[in-house]
Residue frames as qw, qx, qy, qz and C-alpha x, y, z in Angstrom:
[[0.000, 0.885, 0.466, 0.000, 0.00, 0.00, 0.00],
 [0.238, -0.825, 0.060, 0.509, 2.77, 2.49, 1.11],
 [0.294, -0.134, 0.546, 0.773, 4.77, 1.70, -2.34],
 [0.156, 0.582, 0.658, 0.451, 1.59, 2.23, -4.38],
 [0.155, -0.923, -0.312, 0.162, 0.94, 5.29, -2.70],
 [0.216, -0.680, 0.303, 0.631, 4.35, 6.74, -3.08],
 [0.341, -0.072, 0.608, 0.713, 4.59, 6.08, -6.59],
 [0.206, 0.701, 0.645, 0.223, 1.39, 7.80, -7.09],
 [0.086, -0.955, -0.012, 0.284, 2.61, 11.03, -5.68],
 [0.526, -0.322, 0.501, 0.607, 5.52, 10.23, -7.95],
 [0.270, 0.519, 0.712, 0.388, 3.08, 9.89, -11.18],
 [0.117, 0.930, 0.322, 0.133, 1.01, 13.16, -10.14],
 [0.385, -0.717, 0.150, 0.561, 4.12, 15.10, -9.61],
 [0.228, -0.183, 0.635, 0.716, 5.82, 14.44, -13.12],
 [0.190, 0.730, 0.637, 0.156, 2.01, 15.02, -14.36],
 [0.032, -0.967, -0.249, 0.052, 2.07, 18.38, -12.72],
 [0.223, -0.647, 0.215, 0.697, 5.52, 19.66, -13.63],
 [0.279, 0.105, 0.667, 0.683, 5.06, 19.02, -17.34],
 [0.068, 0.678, 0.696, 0.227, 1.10, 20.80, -17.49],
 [0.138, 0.419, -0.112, 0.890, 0.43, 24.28, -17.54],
 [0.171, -0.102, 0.606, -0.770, -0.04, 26.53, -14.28],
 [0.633, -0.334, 0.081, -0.694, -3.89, 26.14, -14.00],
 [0.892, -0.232, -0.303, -0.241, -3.33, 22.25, -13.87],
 [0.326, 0.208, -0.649, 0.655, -0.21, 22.86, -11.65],
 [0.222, -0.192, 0.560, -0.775, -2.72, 24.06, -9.16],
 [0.845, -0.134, -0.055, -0.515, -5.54, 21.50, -9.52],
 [0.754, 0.270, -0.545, 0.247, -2.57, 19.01, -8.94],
 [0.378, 0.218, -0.615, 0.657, -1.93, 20.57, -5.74],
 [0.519, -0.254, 0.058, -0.814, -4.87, 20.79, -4.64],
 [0.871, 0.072, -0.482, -0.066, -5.43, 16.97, -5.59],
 [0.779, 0.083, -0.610, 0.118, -2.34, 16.30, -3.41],
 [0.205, -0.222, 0.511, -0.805, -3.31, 18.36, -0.31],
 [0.784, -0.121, -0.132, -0.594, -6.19, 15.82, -0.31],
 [0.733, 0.227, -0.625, 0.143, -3.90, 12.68, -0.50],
 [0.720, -0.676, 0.012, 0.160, -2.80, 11.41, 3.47],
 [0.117, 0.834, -0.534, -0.078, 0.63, 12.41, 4.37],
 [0.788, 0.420, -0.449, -0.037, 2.99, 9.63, 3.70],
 [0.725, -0.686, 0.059, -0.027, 3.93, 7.59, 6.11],
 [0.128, -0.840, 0.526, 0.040, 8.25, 7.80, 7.29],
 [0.725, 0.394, -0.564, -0.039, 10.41, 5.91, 5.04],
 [0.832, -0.431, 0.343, -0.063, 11.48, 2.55, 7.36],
 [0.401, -0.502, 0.708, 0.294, 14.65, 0.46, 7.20],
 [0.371, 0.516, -0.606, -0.478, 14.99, -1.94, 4.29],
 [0.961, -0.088, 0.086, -0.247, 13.07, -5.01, 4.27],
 [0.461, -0.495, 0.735, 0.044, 15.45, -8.07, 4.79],
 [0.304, 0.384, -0.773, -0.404, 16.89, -9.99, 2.42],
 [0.829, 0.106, -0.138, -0.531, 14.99, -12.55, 1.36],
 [0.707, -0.246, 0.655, -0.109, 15.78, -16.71, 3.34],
 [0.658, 0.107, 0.664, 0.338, 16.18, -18.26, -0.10],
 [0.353, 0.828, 0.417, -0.123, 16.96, -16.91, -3.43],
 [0.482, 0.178, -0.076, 0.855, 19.17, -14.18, -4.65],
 [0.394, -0.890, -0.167, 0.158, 19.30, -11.88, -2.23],
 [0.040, 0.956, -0.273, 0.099, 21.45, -8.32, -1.92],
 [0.651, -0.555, 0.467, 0.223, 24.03, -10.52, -0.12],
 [0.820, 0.187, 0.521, 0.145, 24.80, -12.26, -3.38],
 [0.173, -0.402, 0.464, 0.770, 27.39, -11.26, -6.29],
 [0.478, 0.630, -0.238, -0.563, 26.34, -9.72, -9.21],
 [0.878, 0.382, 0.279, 0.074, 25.78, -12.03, -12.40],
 [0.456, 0.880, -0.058, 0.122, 28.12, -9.69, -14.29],
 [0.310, -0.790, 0.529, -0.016, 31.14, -10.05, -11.28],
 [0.695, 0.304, -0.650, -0.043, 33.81, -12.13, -12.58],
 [0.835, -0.540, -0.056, -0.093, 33.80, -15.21, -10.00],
 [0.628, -0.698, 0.343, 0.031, 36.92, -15.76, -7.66],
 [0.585, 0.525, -0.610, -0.099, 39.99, -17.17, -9.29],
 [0.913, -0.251, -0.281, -0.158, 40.55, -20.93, -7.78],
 [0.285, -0.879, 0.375, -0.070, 43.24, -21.48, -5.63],
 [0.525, 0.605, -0.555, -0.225, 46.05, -23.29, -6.26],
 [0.886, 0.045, -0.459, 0.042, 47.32, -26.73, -5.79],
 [0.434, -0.863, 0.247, -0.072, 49.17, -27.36, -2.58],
 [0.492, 0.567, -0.648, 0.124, 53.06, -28.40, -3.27],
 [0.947, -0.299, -0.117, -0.023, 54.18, -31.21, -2.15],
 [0.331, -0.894, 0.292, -0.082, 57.53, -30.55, 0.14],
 [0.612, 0.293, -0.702, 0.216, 60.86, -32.63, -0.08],
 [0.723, -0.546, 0.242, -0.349, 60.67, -34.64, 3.04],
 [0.337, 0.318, -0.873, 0.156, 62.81, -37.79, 4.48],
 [0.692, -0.345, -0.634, -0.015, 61.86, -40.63, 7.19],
 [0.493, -0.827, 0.159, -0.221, 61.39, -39.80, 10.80],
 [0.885, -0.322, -0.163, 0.294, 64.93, -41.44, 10.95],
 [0.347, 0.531, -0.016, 0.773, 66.52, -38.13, 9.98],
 [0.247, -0.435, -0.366, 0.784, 67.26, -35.47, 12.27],
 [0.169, 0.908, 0.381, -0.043, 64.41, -32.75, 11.84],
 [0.246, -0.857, 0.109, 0.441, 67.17, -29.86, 12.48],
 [0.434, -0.252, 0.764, 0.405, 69.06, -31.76, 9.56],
 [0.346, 0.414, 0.688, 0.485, 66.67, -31.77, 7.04],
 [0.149, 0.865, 0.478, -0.033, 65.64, -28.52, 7.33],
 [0.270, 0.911, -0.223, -0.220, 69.05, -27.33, 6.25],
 [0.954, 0.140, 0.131, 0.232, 70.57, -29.78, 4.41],
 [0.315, 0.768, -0.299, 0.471, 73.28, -27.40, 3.04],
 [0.308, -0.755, 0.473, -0.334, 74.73, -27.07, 7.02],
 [0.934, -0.125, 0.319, -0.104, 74.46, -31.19, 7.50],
 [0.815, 0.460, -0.100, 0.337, 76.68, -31.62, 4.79],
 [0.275, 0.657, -0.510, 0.483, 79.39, -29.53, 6.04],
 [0.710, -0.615, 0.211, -0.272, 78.48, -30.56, 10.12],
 [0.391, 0.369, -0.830, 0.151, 81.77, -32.32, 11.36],
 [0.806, -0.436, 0.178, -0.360, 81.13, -35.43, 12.73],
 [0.109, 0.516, -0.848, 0.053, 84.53, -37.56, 12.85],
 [0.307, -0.144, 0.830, -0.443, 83.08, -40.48, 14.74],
 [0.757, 0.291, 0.289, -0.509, 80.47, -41.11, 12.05],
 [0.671, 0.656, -0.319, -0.133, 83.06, -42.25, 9.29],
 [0.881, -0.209, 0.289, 0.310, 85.74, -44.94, 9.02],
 [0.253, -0.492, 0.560, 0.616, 89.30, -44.32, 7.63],
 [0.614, 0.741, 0.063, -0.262, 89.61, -44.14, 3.87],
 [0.409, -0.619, 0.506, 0.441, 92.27, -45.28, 2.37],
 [0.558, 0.823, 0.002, -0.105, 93.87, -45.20, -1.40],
 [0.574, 0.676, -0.374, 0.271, 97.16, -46.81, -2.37],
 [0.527, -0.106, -0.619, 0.572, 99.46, -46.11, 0.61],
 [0.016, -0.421, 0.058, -0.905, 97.06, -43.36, 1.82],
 [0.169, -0.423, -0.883, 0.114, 95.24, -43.30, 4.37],
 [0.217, -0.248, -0.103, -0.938, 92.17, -40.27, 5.27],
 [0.057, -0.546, -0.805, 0.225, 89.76, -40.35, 7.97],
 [0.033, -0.476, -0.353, -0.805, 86.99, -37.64, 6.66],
 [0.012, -0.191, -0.586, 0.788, 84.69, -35.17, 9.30],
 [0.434, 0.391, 0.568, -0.580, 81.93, -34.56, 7.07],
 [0.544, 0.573, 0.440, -0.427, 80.09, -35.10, 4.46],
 [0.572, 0.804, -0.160, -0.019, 81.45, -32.98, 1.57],
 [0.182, -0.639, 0.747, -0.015, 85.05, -34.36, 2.89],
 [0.622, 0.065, 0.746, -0.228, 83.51, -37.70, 2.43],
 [0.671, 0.726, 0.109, -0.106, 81.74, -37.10, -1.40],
 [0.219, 0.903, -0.355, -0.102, 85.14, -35.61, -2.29],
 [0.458, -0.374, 0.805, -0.037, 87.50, -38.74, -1.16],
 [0.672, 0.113, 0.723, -0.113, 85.26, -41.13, -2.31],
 [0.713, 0.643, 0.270, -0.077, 85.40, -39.70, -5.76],
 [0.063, 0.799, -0.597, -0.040, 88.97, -39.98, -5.82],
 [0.629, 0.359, -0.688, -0.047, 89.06, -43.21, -5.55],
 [0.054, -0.211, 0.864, -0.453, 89.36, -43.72, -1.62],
 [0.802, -0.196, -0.539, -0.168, 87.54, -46.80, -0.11],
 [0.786, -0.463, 0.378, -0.155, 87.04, -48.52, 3.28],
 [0.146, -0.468, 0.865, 0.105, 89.39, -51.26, 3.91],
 [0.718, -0.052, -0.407, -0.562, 87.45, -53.96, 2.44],
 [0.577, 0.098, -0.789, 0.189, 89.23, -56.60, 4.80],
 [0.055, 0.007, 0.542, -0.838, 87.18, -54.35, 7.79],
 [0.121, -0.486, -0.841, -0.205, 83.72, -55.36, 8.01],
 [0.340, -0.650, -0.454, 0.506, 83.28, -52.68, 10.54],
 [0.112, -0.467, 0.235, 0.845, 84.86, -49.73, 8.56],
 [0.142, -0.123, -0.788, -0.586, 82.88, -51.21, 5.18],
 [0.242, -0.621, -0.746, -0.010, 79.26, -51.06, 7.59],
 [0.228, -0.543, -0.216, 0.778, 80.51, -47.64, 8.99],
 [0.117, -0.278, 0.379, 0.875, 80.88, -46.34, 5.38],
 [0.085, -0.363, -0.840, -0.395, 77.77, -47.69, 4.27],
 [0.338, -0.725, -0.462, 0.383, 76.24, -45.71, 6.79],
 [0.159, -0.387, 0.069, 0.905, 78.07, -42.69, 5.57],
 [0.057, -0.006, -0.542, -0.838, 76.50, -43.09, 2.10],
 [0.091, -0.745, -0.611, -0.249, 73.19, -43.24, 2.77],
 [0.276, -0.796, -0.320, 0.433, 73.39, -40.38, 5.42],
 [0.051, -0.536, 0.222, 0.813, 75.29, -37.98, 2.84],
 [0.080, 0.234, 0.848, 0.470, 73.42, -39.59, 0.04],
 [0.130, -0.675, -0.703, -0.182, 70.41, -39.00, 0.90],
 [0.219, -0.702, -0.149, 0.661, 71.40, -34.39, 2.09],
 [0.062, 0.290, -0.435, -0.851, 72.97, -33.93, -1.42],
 [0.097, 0.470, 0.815, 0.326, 69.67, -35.39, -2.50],
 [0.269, -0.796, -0.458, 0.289, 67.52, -33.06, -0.66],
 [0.295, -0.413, 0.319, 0.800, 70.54, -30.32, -1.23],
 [0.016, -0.220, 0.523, 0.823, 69.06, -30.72, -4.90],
 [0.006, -0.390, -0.817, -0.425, 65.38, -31.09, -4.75],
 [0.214, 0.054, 0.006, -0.975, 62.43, -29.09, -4.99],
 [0.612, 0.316, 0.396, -0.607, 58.68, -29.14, -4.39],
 [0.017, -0.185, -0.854, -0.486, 56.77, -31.41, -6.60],
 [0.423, -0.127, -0.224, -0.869, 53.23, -31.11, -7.93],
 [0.966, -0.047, -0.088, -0.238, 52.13, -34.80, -7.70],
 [0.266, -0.505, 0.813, -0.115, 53.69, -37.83, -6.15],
 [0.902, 0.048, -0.085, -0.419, 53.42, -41.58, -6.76],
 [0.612, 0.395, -0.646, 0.229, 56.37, -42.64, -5.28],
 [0.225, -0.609, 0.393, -0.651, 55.42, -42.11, -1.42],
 [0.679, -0.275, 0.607, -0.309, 54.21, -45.54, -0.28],
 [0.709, 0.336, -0.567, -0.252, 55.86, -47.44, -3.54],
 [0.288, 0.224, -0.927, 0.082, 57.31, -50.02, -0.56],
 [0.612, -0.031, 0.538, -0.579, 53.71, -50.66, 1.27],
 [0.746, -0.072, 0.580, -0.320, 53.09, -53.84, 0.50],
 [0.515, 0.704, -0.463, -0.158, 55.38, -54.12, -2.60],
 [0.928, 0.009, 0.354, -0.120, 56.70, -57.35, -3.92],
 [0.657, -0.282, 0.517, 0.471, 58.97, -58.89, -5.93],
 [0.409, 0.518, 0.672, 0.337, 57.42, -57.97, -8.68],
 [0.059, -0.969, -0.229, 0.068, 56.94, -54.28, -7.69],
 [0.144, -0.871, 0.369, 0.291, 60.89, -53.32, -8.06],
 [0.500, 0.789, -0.276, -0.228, 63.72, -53.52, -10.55],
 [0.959, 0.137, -0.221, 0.116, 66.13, -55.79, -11.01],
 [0.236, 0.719, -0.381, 0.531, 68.51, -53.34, -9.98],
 [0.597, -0.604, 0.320, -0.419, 67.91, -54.39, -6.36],
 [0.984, -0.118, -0.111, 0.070, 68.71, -58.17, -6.76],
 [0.475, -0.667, 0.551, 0.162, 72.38, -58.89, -4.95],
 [0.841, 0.470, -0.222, 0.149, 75.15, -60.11, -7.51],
 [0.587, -0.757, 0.280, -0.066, 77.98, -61.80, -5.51],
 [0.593, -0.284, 0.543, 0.522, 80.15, -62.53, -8.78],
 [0.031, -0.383, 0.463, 0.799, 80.75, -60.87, -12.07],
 [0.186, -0.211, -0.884, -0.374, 78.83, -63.37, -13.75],
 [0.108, -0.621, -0.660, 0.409, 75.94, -62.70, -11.58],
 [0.038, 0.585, -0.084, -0.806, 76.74, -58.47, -12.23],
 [0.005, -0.233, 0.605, 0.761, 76.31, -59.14, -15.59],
 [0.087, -0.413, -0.890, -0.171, 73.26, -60.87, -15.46],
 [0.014, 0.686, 0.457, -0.566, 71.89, -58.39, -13.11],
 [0.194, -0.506, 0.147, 0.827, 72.70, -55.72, -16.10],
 [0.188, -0.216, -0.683, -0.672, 70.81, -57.32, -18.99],
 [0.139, -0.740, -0.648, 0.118, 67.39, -57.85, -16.65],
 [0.167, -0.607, -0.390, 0.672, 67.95, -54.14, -16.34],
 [0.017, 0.211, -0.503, -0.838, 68.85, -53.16, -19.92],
 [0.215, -0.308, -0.811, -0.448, 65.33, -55.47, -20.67],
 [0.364, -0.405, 0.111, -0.831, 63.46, -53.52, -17.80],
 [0.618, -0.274, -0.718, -0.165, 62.44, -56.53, -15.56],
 [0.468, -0.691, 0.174, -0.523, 61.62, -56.52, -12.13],
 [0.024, -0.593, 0.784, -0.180, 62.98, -58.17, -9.54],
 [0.803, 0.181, 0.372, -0.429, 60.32, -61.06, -9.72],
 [0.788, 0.542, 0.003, -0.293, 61.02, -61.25, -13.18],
 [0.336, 0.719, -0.601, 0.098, 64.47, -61.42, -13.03],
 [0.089, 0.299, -0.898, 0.310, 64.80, -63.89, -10.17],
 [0.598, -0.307, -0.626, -0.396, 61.51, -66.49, -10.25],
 [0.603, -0.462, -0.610, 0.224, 62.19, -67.63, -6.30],
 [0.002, -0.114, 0.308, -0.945, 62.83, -64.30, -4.48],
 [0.413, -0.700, -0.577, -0.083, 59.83, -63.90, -2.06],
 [0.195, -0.751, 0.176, -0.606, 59.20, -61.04, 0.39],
 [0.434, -0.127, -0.674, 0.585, 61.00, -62.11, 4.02],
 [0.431, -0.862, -0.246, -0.102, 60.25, -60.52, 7.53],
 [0.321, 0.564, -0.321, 0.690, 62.27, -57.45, 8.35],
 [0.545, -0.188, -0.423, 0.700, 63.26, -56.54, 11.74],
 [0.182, -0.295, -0.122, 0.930, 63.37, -52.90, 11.19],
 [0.387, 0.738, 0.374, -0.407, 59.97, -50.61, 10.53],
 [0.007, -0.754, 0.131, 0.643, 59.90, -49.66, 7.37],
 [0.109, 0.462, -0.800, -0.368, 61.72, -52.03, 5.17],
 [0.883, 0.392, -0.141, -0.217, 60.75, -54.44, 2.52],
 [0.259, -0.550, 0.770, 0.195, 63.41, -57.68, 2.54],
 [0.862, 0.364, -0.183, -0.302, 63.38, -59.73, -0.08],
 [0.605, -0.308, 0.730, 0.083, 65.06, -63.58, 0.55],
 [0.792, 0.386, -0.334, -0.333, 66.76, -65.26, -2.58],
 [0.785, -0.439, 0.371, -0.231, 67.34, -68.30, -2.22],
 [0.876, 0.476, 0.049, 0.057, 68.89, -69.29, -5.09],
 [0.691, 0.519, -0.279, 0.418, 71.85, -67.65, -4.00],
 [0.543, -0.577, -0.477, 0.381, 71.48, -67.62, -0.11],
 [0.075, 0.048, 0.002, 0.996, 71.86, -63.44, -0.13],
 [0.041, -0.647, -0.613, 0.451, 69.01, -60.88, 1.10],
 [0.205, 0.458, 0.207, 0.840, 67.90, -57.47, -0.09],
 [0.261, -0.564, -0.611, 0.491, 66.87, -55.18, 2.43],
 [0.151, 0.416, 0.470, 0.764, 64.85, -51.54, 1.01],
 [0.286, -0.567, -0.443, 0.632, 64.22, -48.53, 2.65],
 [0.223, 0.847, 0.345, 0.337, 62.70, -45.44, 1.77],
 [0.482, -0.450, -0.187, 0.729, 65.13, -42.35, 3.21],
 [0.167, 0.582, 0.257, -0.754, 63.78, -39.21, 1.59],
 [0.441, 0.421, 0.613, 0.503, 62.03, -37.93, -1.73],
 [0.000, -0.753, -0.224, 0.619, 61.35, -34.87, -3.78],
 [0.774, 0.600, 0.163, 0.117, 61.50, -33.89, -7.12],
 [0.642, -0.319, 0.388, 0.579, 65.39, -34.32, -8.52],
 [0.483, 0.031, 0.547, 0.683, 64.59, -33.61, -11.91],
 [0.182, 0.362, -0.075, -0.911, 62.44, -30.67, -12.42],
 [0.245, -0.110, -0.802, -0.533, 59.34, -32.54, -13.89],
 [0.586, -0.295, 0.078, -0.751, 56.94, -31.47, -11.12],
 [0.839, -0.184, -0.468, -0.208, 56.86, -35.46, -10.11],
 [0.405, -0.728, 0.545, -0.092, 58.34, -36.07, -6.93],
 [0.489, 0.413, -0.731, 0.234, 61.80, -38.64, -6.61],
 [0.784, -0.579, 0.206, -0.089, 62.00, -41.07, -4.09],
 [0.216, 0.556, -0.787, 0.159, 65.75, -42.18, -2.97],
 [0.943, -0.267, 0.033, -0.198, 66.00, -46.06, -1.82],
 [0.034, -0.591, 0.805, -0.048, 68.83, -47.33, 0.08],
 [0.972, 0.048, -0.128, -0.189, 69.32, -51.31, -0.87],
 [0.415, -0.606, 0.668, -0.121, 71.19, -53.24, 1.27],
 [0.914, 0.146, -0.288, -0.247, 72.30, -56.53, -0.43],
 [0.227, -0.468, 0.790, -0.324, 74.19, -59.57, 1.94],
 [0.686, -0.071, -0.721, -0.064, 74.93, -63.07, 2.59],
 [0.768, -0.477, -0.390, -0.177, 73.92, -65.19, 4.71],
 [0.769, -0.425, -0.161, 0.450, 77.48, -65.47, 6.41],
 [0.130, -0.978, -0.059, 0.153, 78.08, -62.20, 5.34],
 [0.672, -0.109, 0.438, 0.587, 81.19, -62.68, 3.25],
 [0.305, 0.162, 0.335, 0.877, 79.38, -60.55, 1.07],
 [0.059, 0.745, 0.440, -0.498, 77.69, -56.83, 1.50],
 [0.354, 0.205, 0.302, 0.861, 76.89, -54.25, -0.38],
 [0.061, 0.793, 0.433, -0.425, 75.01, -50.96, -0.06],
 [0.221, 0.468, 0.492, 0.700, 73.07, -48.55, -2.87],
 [0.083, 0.443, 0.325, -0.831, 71.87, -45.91, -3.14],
 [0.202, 0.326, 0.694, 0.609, 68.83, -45.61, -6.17],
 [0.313, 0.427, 0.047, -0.847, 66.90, -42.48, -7.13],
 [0.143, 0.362, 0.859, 0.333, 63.47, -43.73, -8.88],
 [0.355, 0.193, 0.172, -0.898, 60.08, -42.27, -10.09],
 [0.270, 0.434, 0.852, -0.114, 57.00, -43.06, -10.63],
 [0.067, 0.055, 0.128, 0.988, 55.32, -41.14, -13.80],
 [0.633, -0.186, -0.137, -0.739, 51.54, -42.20, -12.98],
 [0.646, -0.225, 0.562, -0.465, 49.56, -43.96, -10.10],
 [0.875, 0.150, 0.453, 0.082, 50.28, -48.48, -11.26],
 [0.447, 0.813, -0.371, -0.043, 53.16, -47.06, -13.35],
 [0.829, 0.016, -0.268, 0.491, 56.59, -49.48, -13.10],
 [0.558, -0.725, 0.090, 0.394, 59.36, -47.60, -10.77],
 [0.513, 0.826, -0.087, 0.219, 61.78, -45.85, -13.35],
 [0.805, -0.248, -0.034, 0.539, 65.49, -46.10, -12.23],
 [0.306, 0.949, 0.047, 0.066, 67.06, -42.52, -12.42],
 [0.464, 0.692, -0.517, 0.196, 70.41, -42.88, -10.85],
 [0.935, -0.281, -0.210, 0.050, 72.62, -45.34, -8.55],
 [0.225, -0.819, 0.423, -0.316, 75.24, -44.41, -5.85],
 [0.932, 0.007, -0.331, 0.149, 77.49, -47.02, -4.70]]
């Protein structure tokens, strides 16, 4: 009633400025009859369902989406937090007591950290091999500086599919690269199953999955040549600038009586979720 009423004194207004005076004053006469209008109130509330005032304009462009959240380089909770979060300082950190002598000809070199360690070892020095102790120390070095200059050189990824490649992963789930070769002839075998992409199933029919000890690890028993493989995730992240993340696996490979060990280091990916494992590079 009150809008129909105001929009009639709206109607006889623009009547009566456009007509001449005599009907200017029969117009105001008219609207000294009219009641007085009653005092404009608040704005009726918006309306419980609908489009209502609250609501954006058809015409506003809508919100741009927000992006994807990156996935962080990360390692296993056996790393020191304080350590991976500046991998750069870990590498240099002296830690004498973590490394075994080196030695090279008639040399001999006991390294303090890390990048002393990388730098040796690509000269040529080596544990004693005739030291089981100094050969298990050093194995220990390389995964623990292996696995900083990894980190050291990776970067957020978009998408992973490498984060829980060893939950409940089989023989069949990893490369040949893992199987243990504990004589030339063996090495060489191991090297065509890899040139022909096989897995470690494929390559070695009786390997089965054993029962590790330690959380974490995947062990694979062959029996064909009484020797173990033992596989550990130890950090990942993308290595190669391809937005996928990298996962690094240390593989421990040993006989039974331990006559013979060996420890790896392998950098794989994964380029889509039930993809094979992709070998990118191998540390020794």
């Amino acid at each position: 009633m009150r809008r129909a009423l105001l929009y009639c004194v709206t109607g006889v207004l623009l009547w009566a400025c456009k007509s001449e005076p005599p009907q200017r004053e029969a117009a105001k006469a008219a609207l000294a009859e009219l009641p007085a209008p009653v005092a404009a109130a608040s704005a009726p509330p918006a309306p419980a369902s609908g489009k209502g005032a609250s609501e954006p304009d058809e015409d506003e462009a809508p919100s741009s989406p927000k992006p994807p959240e990156r996935l962080a380089p990360g390692g296993s909770d056996e790393f020191d937090a304080a350590a991976l979060a500046d991998v750069k300082q870990a590498l240099s950190a002296v830690e004498e007591s973590a490394f075994a002598p080196l030695v090279h000809k008639d040399k001999r070199v006991l390294p303090d950290n890390c990048r002393s360690w990388q730098a040796l070892r690509k000269r040529g020095y080596a544990p004693n091999p005739k030291n089981p102790l100094a050969e298990q120390r050093d194995a220990g070095a390389l995964v623990r500086c292996g696995a900083y200059e990894f980190l050291a050189r990776a970067k957020s990824s978009r998408v992973s599919h490498v984060r829980k490649a060893l939950e409940g992963a089989g023989p069949d789930d990893l490369p040949a690269i893992v199987a243990s070769a504990t004589s030339k002839l063996a090495l060489r075998a191991r090297s065509v199953a890899v040139s022909r992409g096989l897995t470690l199933g494929q390559f070695l029919p009786s390997a089965r999955v054993g029962r590790s000890e330690l959380r974490g690890r995947v062990l694979f028993d062959e029996p064909a040549s009484a020797t173990s493989v033992i596989v550990n995730a130890e950090v990942w992240g993308d290595v190669n600038s391809d937005e996928i993340e990298d996962l690094l696996l240390s593989v421990l490979n040993s006989s039974e009586d331990l006559g013979y060990f060996e420890m790896r280091l392998i950098e794989v990916t994964r380029l889509a979720a039930g993809a094979p494992l992709t070998v990118l590079a191998v540390s020794e």
